[in-house]
TITI-385162 format. One line per field, with one value per residue (C-alpha): residue number from 1; residue in one letter; chain; x, y, z. Coordinates in steps of 0.5 Angstrom, whole numbers, plus 2048, in hexadecimal, padded with zeros to 3 digits. Layout:
N
i: NUM/... .
aa: a/... .
ch: A/... .
c1: X/... .
c2: Y/... .
c3: Z/... .
***
This chain:
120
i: 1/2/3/4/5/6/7/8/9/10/11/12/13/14/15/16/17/18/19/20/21/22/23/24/25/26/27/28/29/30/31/32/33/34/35/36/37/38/39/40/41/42/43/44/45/46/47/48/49/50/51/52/53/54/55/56/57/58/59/60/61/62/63/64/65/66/67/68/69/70/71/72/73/74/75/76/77/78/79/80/81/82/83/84/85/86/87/88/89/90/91/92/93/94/95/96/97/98/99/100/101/102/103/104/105/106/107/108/109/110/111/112/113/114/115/116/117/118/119/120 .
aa: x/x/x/x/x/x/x/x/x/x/x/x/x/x/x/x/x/x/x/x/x/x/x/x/x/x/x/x/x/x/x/x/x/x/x/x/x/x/x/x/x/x/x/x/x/x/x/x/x/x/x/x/x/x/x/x/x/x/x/x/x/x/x/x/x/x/x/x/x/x/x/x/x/x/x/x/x/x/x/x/x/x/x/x/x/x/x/x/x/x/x/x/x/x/x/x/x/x/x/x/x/x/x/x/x/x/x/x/x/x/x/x/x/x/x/x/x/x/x/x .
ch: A/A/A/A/A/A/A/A/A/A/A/A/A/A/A/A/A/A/A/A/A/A/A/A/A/A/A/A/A/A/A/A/A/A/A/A/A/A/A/A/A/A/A/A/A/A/A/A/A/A/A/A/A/A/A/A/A/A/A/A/A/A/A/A/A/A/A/A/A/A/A/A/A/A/A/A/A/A/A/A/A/A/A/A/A/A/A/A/A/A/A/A/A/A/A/A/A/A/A/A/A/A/A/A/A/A/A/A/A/A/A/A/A/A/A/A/A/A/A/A .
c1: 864/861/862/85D/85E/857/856/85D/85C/85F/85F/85F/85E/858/852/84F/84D/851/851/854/859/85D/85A/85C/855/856/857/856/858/856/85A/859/860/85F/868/86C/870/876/87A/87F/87C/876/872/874/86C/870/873/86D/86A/86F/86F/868/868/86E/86A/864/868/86D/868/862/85D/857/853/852/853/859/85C/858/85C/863/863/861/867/86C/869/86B/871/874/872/870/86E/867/862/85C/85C/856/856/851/853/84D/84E/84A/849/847/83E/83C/837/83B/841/843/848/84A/84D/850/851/857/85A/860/865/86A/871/875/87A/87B/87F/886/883/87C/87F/881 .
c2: 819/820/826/82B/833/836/83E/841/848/84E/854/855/859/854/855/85A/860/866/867/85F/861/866/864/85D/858/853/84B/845/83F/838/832/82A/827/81F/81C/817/817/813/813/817/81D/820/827/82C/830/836/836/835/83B/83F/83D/83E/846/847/846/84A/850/84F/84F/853/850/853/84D/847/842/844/844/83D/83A/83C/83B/834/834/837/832/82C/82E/82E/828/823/81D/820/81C/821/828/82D/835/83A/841/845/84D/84E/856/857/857/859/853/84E/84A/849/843/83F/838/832/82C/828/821/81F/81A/81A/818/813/818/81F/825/828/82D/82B/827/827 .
c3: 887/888/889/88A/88C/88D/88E/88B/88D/889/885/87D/877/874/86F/86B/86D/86D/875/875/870/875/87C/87F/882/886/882/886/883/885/881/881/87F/87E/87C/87C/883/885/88B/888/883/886/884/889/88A/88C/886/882/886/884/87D/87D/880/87B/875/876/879/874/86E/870/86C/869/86A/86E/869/866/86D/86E/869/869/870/86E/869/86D/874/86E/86B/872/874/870/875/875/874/875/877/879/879/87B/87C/880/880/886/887/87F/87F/886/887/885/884/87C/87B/876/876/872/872/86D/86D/86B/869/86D/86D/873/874/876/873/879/879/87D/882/889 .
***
C-alpha cells in the first residue's frame, strides 16, 4: 500500500541565516510512504501529517539534512511496516527566483506488525 501526501504547507524556524532563526518560512513536505497493510492495522495519513509538522516546528532545524534525517527516524520508529519512504522538504519564499527543496528516499525492512499506538 501507498501513501502519498503532496504539498503539506506550514510555517517553521528552519535554516541557517540569522533572519531564519527568528522568523517563521514557509515548509512544504511532499512524502511517499510504501508498508505492509492489513485489514485491521493501517497508518492513518492524518496522522503522519501531524507527525511530520510536529517534528520541524518542534525542532527548529538549521539544515535540512538533519531535518531529513530525523524525520525519517521518528516516520520509522512508529511505524515499522514501512517498506520505502521518500521526503522532500521544499522552503518556497527563501531565493526569489526559485524554489530550494531538499529530498531522500530510504528503504526498509519492515516488520509484519504494527505497534498500538499507530493503529486505528
Amino acid at each position: 500500500m501507498r501513501i502519498e501526501i503532496a504539498s503539506l504547507e506550514f510555517k517553521a524556524i528552519i535554516g541557517l541565516l540569522d533572519f531564519e532563526r527568528v522568523t517563521t518560512q514557509r515548509v512544504i513536505v511532499d512524502l511517499e510512504l510504501d508498508y505492509i497493510y492489513s485489514k485491521d492495522k493501517f497508518i492513518n495519513y492524518a496522522t503522519l501529517a501531524t507527525l511530520i509538522k510536529d517534528n520541524i516546528k518542534s525542532r527548529q532545524y538549521t539544515l535540512l539534512e538533519d531535518a531529513l534525517i530525523e524525520l525519517k527516524d521518528e516516520i520509522y520508529s512508529k511505524y515499522s511496516n514501512i517498506d520505502r519512504l521518500k521526503l522532500k522538504i521544499s522552503k518556497p519564499d527563501i531565493l526569489d527566483d526559485c524554489i530550494v527543496s531538499l529530498s531522500q528516499e530510504y528503504t526498509f525492512e519492515p516488520t509484519s506488525t504494527l505497534p498500538k499506538s499507530t493503529t486505528n
